[in-house]
C-alpha positions in Angstrom: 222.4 111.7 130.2 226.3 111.1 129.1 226.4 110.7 125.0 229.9 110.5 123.6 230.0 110.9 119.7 233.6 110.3 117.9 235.9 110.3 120.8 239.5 110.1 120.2 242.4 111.2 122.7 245.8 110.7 122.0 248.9 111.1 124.3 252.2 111.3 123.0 254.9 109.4 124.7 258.3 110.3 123.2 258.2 109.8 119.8 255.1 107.6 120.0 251.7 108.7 119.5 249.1 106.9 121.9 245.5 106.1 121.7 243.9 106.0 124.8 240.5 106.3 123.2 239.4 105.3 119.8 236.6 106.4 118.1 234.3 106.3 121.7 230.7 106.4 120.7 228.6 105.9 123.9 225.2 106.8 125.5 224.5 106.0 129.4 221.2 106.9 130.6 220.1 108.2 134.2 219.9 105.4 136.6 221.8 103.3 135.0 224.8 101.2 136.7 227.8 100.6 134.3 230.5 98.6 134.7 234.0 99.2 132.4 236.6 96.3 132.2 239.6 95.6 130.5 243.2 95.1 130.7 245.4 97.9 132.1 246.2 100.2 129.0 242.7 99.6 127.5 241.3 102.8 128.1 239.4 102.6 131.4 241.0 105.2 133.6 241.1 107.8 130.5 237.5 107.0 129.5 235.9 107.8 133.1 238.6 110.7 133.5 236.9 112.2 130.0 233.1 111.7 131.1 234.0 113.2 134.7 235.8 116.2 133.1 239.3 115.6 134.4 240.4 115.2 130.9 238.7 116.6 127.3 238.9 114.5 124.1 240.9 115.8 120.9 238.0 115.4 119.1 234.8 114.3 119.4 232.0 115.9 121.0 230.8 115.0 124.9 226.9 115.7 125.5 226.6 116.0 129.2 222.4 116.6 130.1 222.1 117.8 126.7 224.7 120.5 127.1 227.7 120.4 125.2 230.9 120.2 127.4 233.0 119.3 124.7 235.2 122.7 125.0 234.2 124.2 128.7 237.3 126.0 130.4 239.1 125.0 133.9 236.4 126.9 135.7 233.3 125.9 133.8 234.8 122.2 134.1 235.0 122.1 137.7 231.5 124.0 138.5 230.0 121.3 136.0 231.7 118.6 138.1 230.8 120.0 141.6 227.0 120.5 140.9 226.8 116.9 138.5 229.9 114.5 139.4 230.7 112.6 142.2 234.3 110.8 142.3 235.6 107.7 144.5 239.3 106.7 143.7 240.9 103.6 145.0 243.5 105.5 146.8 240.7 107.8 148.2 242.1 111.3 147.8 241.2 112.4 151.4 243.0 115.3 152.6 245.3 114.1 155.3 245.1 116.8 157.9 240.9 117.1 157.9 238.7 115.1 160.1 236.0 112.7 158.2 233.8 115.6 159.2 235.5 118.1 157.5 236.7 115.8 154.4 232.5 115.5 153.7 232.0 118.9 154.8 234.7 120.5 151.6 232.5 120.1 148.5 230.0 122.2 150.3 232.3 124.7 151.6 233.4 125.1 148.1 230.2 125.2 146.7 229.0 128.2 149.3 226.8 126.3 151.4 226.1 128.1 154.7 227.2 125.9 157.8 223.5 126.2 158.9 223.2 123.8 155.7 226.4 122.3 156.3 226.6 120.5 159.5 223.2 118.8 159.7 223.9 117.2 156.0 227.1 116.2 157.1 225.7 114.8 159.9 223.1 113.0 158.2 226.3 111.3 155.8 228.1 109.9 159.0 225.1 108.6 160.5 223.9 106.8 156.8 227.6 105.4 156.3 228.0 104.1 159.6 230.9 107.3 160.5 229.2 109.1 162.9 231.6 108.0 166.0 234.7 108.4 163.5 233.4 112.1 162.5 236.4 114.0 164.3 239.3 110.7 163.2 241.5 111.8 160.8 242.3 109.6 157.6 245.5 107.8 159.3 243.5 106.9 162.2 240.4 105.1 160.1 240.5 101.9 158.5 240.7 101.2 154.9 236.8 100.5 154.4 236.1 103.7 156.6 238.2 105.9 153.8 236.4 105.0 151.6 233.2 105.3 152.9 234.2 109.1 154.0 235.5 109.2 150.1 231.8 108.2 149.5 230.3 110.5 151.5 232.3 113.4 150.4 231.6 112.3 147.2 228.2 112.8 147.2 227.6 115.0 149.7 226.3 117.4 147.0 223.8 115.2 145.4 225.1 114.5 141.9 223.5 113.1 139.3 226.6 111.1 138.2 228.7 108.4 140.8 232.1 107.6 138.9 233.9 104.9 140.5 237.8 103.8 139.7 238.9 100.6 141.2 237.3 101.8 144.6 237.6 98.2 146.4 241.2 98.0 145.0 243.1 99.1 148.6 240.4 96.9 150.8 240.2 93.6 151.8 237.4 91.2 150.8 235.4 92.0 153.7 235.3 96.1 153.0 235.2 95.7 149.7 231.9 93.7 149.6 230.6 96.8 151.8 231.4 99.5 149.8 230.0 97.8 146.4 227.0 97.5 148.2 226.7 101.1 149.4 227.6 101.9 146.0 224.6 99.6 144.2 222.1 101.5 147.2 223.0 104.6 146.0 222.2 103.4 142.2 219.0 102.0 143.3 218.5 105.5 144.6 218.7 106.8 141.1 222.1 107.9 141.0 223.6 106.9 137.9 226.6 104.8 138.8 230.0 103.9 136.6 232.5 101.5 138.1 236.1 100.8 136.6 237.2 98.1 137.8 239.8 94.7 136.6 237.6 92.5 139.6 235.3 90.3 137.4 233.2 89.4 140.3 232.6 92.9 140.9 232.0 94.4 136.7 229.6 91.1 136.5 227.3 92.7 139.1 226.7 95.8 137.2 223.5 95.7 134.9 225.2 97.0 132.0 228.9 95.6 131.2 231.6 97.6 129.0 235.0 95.9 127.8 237.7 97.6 126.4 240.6 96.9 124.4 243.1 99.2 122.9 241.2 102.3 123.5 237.6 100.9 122.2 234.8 99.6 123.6 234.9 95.8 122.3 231.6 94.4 123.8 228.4 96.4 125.6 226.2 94.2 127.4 223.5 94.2 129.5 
């Protein structure tokens, strides 16, 4: 489903050129969960950023379902991601003046989903994360773990394929955070493929598959 061949990307900071990824050669399959580790600088950040096309390699070629998004533009990027990728950030990225209803409802407004369509799916998402009662609460009035289970929602709201996940118990105590891994692994056991970055070792241990990176490469895959 995601095959990376000869990945390199290189920032340049000052007069120093940086390698955030180093020869990447990687291939994920649908269904599986993924977990990516490493020190901070390693990699991880840049390395989801390239596979959810927020960010495109210098070289290296990106096979996405067998299509080659190595090269797409700004538009072809972001109707790939809104049809194929979901995201959930650890600062959650809602939009601060919509209600949970409306932060879940935006990927299928942009998408052109009639509200027919809209509102029962919506719906359906605040009932199966436990939101329906917060649906018209803005972000400042919900708790952390309700963020990010509206971040969740919205995320996949559209049914993708591909769940990328950066640090997203990183803001939440113990307590949320155990709740939102384990929405996360439901969704994966419903056959959403599911990549977690995250520097919690109790949480990268859970995932079935276990990347480590150092330095812009992948040191150890195991499963």
């Amino acid at each position: 489903m995601i095959e990376l061949k000869d990945i390199h990307r290189n920032f340049q900071v000052g007069d120093q050129q940086v390698h955030a990824l180093d020869d990447i050669n990687l291939n994920i399959k649908a269904g599986e969960y993924v977990s990516i580790m490493g020190p901070s600088g390693s990699g991880k950040s840049t390395l989801l950023n390239l596979i959810g096309l927020l960010d495109q390699a210098n070289t290296g070629q990106y096979l996405l379902n067998q299509q080659d998004v190595t090269g797409l533009n700004d538009e072809e990027q972001a109707a790939t991601r809104n049809q194929t990728i979901g995201f959930v950030f650890q600062a959650f990225h809602l939009v601060p003046r919509l209600t949970a209803f409306e932060n879940i409802e935006l990927p299928l407004l942009l998408a052109g989903i009639d509200p027919e369509i809209r509102k029962p799916r919506v719906e359906k998402a605040l009932l199966d994360l436990d939101l329906t009662d917060r649906s018209h609460h803005t972000p400042d009035q919900l708790s952390g773990g309700q963020r990010q289970r509206v971040a969740i929602a919205r995320a996949t709201i559209n049914e993708p394929r591909v769940l990328l996940a950066d640090e997203p118990t990183g803001n939440l105590d113990l307590k949320s955070g155990q709740d939102v891994i384990t929405i996360l692994e439901q969704l994966n056991a419903n056959g959403i493929t599911l990549i977690v970055v995250t520097h919690d070792m109790n949480i990268g241990q859970r995932a079935k598959r276990r990347l480590h990176m150092v330095d812009g490469r992948i040191e150890s895959d195991q499963t």
